[in-house]
C-alpha atoms as an extended CHARMM CRD file, in Angstrom:
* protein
*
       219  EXT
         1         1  UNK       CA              0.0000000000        0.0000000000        0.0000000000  PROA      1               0.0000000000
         2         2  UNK       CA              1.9460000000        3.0200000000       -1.1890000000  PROA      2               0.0000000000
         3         3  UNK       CA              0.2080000000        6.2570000000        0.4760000000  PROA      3               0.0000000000
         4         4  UNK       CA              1.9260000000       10.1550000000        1.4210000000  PROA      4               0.0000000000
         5         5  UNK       CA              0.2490000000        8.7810000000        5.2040000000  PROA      5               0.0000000000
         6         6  UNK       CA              3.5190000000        6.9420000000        5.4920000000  PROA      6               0.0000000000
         7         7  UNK       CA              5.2630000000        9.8150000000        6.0140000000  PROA      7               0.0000000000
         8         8  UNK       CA              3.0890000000       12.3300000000        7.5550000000  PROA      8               0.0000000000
         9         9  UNK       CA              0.4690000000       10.8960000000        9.1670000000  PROA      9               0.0000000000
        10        10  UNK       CA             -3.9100000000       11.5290000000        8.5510000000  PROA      10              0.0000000000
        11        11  UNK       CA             -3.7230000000       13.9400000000       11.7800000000  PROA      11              0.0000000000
        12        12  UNK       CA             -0.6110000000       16.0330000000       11.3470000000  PROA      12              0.0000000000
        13        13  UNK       CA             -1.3220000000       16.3120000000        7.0570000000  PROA      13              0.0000000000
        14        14  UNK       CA             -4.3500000000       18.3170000000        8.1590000000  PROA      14              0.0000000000
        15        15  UNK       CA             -2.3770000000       20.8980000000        9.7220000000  PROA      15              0.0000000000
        16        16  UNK       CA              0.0570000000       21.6850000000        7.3600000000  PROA      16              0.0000000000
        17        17  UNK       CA             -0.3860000000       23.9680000000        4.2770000000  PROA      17              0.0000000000
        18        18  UNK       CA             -2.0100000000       22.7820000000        1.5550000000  PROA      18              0.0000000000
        19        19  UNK       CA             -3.3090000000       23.7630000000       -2.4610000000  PROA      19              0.0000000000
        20        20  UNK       CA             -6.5260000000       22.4060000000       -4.0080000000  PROA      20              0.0000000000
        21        21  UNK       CA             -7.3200000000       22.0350000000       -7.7520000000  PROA      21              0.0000000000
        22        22  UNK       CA            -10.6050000000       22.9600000000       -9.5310000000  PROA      22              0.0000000000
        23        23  UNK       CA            -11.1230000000       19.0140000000       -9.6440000000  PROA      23              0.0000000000
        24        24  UNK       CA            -12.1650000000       18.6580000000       -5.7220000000  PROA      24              0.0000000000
        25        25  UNK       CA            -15.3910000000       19.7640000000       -7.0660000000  PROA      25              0.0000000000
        26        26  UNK       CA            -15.5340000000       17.6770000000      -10.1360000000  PROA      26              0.0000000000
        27        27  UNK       CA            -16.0470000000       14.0570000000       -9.2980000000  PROA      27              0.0000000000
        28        28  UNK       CA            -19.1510000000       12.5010000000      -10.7190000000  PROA      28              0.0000000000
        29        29  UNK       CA            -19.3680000000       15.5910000000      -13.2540000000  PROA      29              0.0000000000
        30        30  UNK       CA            -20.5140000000       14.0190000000      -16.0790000000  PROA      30              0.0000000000
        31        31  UNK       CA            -23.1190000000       12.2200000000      -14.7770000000  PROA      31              0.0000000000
        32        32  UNK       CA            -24.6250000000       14.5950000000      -12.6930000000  PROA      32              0.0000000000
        33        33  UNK       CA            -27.2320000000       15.0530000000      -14.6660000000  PROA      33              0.0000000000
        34        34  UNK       CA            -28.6620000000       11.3840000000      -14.6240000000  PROA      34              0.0000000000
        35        35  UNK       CA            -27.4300000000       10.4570000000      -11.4250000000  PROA      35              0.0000000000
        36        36  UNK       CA            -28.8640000000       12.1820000000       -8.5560000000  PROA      36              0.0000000000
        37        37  UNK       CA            -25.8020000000       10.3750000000       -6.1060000000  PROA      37              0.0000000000
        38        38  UNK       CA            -22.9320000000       12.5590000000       -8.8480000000  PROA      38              0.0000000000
        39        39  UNK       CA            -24.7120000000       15.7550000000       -7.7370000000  PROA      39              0.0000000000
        40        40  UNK       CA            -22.5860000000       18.7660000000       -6.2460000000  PROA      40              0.0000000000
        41        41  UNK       CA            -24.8600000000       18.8760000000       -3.1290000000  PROA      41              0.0000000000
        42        42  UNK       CA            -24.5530000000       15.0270000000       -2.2330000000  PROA      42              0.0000000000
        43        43  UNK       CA            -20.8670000000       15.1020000000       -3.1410000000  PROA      43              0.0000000000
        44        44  UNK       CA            -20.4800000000       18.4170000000       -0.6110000000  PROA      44              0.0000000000
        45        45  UNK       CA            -22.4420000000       16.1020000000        1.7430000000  PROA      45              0.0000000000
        46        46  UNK       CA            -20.1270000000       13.0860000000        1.3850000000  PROA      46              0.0000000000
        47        47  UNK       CA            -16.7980000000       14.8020000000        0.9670000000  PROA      47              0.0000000000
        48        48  UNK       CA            -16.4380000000       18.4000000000        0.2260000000  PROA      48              0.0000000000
        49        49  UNK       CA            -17.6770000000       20.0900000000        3.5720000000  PROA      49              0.0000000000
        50        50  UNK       CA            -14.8260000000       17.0650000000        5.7710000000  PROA      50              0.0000000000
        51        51  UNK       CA            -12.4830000000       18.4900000000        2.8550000000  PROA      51              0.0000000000
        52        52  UNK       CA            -12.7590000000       22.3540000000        4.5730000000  PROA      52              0.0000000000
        53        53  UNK       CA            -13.4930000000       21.8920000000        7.6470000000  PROA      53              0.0000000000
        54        54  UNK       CA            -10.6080000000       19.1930000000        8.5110000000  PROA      54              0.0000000000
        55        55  UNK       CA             -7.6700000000       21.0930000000        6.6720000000  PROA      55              0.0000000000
        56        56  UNK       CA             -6.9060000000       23.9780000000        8.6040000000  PROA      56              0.0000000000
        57        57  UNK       CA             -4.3500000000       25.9260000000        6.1370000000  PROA      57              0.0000000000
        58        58  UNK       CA             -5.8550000000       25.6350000000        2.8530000000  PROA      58              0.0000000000
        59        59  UNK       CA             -4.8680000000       27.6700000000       -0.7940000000  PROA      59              0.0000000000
        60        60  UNK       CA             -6.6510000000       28.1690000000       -3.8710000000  PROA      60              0.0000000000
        61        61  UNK       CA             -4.9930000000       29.3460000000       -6.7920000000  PROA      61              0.0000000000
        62        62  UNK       CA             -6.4730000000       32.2090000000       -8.6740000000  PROA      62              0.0000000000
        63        63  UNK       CA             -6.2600000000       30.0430000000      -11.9140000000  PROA      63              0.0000000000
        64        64  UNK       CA             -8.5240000000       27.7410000000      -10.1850000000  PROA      64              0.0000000000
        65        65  UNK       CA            -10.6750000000       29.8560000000       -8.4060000000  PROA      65              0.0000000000
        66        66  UNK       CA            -11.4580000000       31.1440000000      -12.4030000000  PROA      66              0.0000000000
        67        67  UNK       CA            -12.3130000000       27.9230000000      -13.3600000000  PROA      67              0.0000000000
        68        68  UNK       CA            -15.0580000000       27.0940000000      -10.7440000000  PROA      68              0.0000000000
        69        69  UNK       CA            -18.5740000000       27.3460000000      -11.2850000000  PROA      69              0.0000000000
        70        70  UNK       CA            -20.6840000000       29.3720000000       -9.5820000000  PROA      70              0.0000000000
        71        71  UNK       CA            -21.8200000000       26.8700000000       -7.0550000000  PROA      71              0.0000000000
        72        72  UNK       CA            -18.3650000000       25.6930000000       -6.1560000000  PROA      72              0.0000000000
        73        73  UNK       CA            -17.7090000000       29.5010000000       -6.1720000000  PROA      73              0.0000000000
        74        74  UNK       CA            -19.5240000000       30.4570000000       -3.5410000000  PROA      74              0.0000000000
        75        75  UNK       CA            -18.9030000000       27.2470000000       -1.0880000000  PROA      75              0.0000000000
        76        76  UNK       CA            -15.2230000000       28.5230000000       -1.5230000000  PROA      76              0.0000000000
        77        77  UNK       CA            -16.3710000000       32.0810000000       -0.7020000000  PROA      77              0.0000000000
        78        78  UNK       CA            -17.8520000000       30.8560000000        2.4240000000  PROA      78              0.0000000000
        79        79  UNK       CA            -14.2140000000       29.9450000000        3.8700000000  PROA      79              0.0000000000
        80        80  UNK       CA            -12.1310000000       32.5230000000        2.7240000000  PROA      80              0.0000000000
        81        81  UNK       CA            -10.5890000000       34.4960000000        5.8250000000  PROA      81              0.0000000000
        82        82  UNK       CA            -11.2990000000       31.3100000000        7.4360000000  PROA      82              0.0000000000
        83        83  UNK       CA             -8.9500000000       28.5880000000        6.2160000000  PROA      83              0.0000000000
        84        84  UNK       CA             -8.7670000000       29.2750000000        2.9380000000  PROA      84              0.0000000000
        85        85  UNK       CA             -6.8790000000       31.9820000000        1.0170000000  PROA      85              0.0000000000
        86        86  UNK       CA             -6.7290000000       32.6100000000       -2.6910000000  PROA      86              0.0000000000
        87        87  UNK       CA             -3.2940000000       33.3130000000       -4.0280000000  PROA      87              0.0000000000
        88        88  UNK       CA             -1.1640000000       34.3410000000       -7.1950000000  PROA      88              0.0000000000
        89        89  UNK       CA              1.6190000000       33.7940000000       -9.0500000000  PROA      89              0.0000000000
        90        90  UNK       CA              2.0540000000       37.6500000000       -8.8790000000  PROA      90              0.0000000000
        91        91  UNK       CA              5.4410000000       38.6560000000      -11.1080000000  PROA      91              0.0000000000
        92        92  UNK       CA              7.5810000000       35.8170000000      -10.6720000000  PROA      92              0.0000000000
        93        93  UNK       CA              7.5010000000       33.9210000000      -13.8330000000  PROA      93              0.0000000000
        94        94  UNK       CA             10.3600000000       35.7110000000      -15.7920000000  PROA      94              0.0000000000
        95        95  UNK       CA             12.2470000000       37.7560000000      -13.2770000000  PROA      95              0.0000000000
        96        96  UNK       CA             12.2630000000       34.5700000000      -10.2220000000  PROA      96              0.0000000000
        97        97  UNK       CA             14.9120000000       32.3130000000      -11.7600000000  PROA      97              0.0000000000
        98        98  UNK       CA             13.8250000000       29.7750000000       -9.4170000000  PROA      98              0.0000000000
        99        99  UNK       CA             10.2030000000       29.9410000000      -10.2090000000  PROA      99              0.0000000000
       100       100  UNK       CA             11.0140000000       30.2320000000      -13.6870000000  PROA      100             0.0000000000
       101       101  UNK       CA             12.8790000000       27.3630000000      -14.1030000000  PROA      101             0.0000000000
       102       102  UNK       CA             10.0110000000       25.0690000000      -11.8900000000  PROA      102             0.0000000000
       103       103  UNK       CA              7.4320000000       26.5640000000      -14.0800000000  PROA      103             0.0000000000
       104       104  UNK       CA              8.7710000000       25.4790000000      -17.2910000000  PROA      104             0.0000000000
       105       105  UNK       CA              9.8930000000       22.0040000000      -15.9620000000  PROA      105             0.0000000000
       106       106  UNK       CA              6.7150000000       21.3280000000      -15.3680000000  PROA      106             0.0000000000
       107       107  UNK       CA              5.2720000000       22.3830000000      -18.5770000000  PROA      107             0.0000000000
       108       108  UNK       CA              7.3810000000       20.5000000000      -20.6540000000  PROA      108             0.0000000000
       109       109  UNK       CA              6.9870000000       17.5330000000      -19.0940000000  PROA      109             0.0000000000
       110       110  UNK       CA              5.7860000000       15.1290000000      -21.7650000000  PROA      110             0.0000000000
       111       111  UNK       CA              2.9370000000       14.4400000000      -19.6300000000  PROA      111             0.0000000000
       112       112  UNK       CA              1.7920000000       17.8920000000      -19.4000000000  PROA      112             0.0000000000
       113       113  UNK       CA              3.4100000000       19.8360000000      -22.9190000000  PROA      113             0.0000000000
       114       114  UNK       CA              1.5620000000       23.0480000000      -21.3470000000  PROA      114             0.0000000000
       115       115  UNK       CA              2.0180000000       26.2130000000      -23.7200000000  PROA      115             0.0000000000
       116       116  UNK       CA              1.8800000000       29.3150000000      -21.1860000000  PROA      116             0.0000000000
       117       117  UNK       CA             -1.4260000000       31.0540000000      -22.0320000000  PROA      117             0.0000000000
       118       118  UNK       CA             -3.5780000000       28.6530000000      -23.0590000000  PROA      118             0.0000000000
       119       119  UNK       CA             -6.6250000000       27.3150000000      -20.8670000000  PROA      119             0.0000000000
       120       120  UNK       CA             -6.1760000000       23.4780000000      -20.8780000000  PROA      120             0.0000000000
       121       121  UNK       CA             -4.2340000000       22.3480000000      -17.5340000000  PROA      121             0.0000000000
       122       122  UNK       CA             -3.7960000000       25.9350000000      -16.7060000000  PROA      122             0.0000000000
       123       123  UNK       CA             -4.9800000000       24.9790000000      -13.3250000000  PROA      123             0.0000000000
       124       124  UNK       CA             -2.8140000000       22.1480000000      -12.3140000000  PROA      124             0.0000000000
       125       125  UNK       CA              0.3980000000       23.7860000000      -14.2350000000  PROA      125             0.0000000000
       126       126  UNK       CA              0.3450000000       27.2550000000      -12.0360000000  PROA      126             0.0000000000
       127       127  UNK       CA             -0.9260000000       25.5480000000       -9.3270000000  PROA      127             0.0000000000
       128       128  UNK       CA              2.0400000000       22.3850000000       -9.4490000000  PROA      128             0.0000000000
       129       129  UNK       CA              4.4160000000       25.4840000000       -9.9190000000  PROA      129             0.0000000000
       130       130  UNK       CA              3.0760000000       27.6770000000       -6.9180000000  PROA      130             0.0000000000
       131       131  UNK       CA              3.2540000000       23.9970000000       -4.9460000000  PROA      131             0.0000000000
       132       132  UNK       CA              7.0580000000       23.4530000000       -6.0900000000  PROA      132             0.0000000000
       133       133  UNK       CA              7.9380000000       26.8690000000       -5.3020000000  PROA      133             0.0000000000
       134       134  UNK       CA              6.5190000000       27.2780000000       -1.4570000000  PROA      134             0.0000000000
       135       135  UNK       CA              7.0090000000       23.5370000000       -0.3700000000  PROA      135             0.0000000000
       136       136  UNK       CA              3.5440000000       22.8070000000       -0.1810000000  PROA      136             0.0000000000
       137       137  UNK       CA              1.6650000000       19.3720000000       -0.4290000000  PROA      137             0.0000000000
       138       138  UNK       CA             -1.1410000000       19.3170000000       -3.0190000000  PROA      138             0.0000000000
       139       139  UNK       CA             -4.4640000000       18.0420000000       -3.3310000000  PROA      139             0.0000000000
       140       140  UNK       CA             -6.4270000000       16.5160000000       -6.4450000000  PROA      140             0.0000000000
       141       141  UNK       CA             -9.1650000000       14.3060000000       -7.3680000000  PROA      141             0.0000000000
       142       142  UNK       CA             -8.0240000000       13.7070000000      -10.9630000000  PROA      142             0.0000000000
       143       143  UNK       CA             -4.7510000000       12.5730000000      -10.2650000000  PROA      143             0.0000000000
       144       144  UNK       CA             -3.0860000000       10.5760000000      -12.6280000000  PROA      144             0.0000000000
       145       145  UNK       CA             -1.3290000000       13.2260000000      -14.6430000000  PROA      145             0.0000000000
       146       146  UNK       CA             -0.2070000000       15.1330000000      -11.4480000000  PROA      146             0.0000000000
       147       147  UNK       CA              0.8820000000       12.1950000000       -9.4240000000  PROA      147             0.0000000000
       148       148  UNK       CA              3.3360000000       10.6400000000      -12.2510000000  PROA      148             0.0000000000
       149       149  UNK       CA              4.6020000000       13.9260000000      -13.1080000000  PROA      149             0.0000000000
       150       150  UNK       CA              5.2460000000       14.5750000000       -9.4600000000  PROA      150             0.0000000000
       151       151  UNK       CA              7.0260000000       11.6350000000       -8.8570000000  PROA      151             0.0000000000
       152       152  UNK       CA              9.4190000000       12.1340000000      -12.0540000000  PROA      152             0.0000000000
       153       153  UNK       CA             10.6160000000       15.6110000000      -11.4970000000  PROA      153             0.0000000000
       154       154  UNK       CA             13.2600000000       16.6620000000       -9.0010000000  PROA      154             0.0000000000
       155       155  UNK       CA             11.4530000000       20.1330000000       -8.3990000000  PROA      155             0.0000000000
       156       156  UNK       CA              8.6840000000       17.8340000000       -7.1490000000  PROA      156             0.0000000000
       157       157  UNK       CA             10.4360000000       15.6630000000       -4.8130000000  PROA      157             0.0000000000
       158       158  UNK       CA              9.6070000000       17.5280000000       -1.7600000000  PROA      158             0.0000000000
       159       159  UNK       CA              5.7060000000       17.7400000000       -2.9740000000  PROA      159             0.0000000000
       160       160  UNK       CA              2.9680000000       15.2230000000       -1.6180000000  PROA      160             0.0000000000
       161       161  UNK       CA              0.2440000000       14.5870000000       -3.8940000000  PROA      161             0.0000000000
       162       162  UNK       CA             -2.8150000000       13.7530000000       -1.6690000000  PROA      162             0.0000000000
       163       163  UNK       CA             -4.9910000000       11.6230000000       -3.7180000000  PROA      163             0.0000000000
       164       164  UNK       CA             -8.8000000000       11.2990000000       -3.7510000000  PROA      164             0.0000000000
       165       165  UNK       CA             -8.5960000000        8.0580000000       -1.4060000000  PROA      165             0.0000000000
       166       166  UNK       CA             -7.4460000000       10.4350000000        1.2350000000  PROA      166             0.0000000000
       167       167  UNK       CA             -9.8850000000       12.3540000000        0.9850000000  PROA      167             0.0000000000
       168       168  UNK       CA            -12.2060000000        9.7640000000        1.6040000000  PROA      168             0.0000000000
       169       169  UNK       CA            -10.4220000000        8.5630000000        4.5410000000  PROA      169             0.0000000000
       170       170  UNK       CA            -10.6250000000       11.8620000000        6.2420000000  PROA      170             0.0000000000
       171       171  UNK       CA            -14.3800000000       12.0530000000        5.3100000000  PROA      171             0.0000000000
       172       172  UNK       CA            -14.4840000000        8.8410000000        7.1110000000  PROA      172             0.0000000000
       173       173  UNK       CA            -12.8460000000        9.9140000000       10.0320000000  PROA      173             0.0000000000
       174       174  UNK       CA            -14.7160000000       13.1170000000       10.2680000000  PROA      174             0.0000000000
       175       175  UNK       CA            -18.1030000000       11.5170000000       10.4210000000  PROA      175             0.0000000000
       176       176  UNK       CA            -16.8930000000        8.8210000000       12.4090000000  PROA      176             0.0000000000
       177       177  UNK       CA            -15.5230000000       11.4020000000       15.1300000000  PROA      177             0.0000000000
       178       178  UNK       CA            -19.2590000000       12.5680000000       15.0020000000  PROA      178             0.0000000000
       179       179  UNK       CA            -21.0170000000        9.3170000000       15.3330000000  PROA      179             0.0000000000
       180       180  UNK       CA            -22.4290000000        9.8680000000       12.0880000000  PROA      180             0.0000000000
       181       181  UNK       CA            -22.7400000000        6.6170000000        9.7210000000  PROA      181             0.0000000000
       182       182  UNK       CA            -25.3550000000        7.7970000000        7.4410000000  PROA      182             0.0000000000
       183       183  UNK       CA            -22.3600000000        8.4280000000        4.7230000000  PROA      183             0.0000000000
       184       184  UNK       CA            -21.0220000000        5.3830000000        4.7750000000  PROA      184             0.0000000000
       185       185  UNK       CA            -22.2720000000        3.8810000000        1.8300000000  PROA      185             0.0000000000
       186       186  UNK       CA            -21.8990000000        6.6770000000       -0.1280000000  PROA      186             0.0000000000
       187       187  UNK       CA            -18.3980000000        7.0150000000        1.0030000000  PROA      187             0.0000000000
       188       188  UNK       CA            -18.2760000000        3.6150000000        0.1300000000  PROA      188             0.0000000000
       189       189  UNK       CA            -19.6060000000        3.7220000000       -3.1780000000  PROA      189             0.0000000000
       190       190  UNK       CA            -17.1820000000        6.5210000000       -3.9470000000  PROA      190             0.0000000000
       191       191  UNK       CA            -14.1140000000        5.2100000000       -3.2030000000  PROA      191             0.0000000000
       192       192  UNK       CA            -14.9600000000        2.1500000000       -5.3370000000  PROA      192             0.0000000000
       193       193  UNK       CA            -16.2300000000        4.4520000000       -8.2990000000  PROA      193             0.0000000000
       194       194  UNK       CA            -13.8480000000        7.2480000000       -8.5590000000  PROA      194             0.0000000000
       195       195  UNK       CA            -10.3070000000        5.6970000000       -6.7970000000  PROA      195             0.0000000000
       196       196  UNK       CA            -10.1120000000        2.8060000000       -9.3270000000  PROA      196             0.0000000000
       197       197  UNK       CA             -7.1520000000        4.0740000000      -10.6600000000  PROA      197             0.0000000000
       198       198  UNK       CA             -5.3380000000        4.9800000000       -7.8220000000  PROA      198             0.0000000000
       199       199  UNK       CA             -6.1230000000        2.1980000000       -6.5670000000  PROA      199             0.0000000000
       200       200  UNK       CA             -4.4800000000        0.0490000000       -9.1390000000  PROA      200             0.0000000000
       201       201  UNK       CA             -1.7220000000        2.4100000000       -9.3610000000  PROA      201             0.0000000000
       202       202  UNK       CA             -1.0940000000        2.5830000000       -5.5260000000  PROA      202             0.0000000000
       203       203  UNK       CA             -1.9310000000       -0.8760000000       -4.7970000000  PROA      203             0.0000000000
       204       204  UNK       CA             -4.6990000000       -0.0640000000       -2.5990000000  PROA      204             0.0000000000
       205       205  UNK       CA             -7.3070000000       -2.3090000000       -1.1780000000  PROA      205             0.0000000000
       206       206  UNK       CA            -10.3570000000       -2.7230000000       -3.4390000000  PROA      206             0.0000000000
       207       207  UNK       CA            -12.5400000000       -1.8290000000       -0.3660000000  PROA      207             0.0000000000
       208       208  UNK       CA            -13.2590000000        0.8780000000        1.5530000000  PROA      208             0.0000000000
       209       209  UNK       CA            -13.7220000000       -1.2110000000        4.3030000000  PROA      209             0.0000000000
       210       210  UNK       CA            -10.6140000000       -2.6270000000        3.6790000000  PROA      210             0.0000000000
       211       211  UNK       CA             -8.5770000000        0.5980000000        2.8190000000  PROA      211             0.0000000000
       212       212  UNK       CA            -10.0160000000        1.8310000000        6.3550000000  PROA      212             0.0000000000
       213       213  UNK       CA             -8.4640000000       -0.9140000000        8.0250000000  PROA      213             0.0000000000
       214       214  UNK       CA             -5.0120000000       -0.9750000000        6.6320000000  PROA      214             0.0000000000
       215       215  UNK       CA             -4.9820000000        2.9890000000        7.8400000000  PROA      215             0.0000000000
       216       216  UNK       CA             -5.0790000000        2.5790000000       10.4170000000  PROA      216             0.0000000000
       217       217  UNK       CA             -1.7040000000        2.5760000000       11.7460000000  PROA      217             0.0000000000
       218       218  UNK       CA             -1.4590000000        6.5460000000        9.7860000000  PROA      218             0.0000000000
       219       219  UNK       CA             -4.1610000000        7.9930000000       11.2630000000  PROA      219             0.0000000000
């Protein structure tokens, strides 16, 4: 089971400073229209409200801030000042060598080939780059891109890409802590539907259930 918790455990990652992506708020997207279980309220339910109320040091990048809609938009709204702050790149690219030089690593990464400018990845690029730059871990659902990238550049090394099963773990936790098991099974159903991958890739447990018990030693 390959997992950041090995190094920093469940209770001290929630401390420390981390960035979200626009794709927190994405999971289930494109069936949200026929599946009443994808929609952004039941997914704010199951794992979006644990998400901001856990972390306690949480950044947004203005990238992604642009690219929510208007209902993640305003959820965000309702925790800046709070634990959330929305930052910039501000005028580093071109006169920070350092940031510079992480920037462009990043966008040339045959994974990513990002031309500065356009719209497609913009989000993860600037927000990989502002992560590189500050020592921060980072946080996103659609992982597969970020997490192989981040594991094959050295300006990355330092950088722990919290994947979506994570997420659910803490969700897990934070009901739990509540005596709350009406989310269960749509935690449950979650983790089996949207952390296939990183569950092949990571060599997860296929269960929640399971997943839950193996974490327990990084909680």
């Amino acid at each position: 089971m390959f997992t950041p918790l090995r190094k920093t455990a469940l209770h001290d990652l929630l401390s420390k400073p981390i960035l979200f992506d626009a794709n927190i708020f994405m999971v289930g997207i494109s069936e949200r229209n026929s599946d009443k279980n994808c929609s952004f309220e039941n997914m704010k339910q199951l794992y979006i409200t644990p998400l901001f109320e856990s972390f306690t040091d949480i950044y947004i990048h203005e990238e992604v801030y642009k690219e929510l809609d208007d209902e993640a938009r305003k959820f965000v709204d309702g925790y800046k000042g709070k634990n959330v702050v929305i930052v910039g790149e501000g005028d580093l690219y071109g006169k920070d060598p350092k940031y510079t030089v992480i920037f462009n690593n990043i966008a040339s990464h045959e994974l990513v080939n990002y031309k500065r400018g356009s719209s497609k990845d913009r989000g993860e690029v600037y927000s990989l780059a502002y992560a590189a730059y500050h020592n921060m871990n980072y946080f996103c659902s659609k992982e597969i891109m970020v997490d192989n990238v981040a594991r094959e550049l050295e300006d990355l090394k330092d950088i722990d890409i919290i994947t979506f099963d994570i997420i659910i773990l803490q969700s897990f936790v934070y009901y739990a802590q509540k005596n709350d098991k009406s989310n269960s099974k749509g935690l449950k159903s979650i983790y089996k539907r949207y952390c296939a991958d990183v569950i092949k890739r990571h060599r997860l447990p296929t269960t929640l259930s399971e997943y839950i018990k193996e974490s327990q030693y990084y909680l």
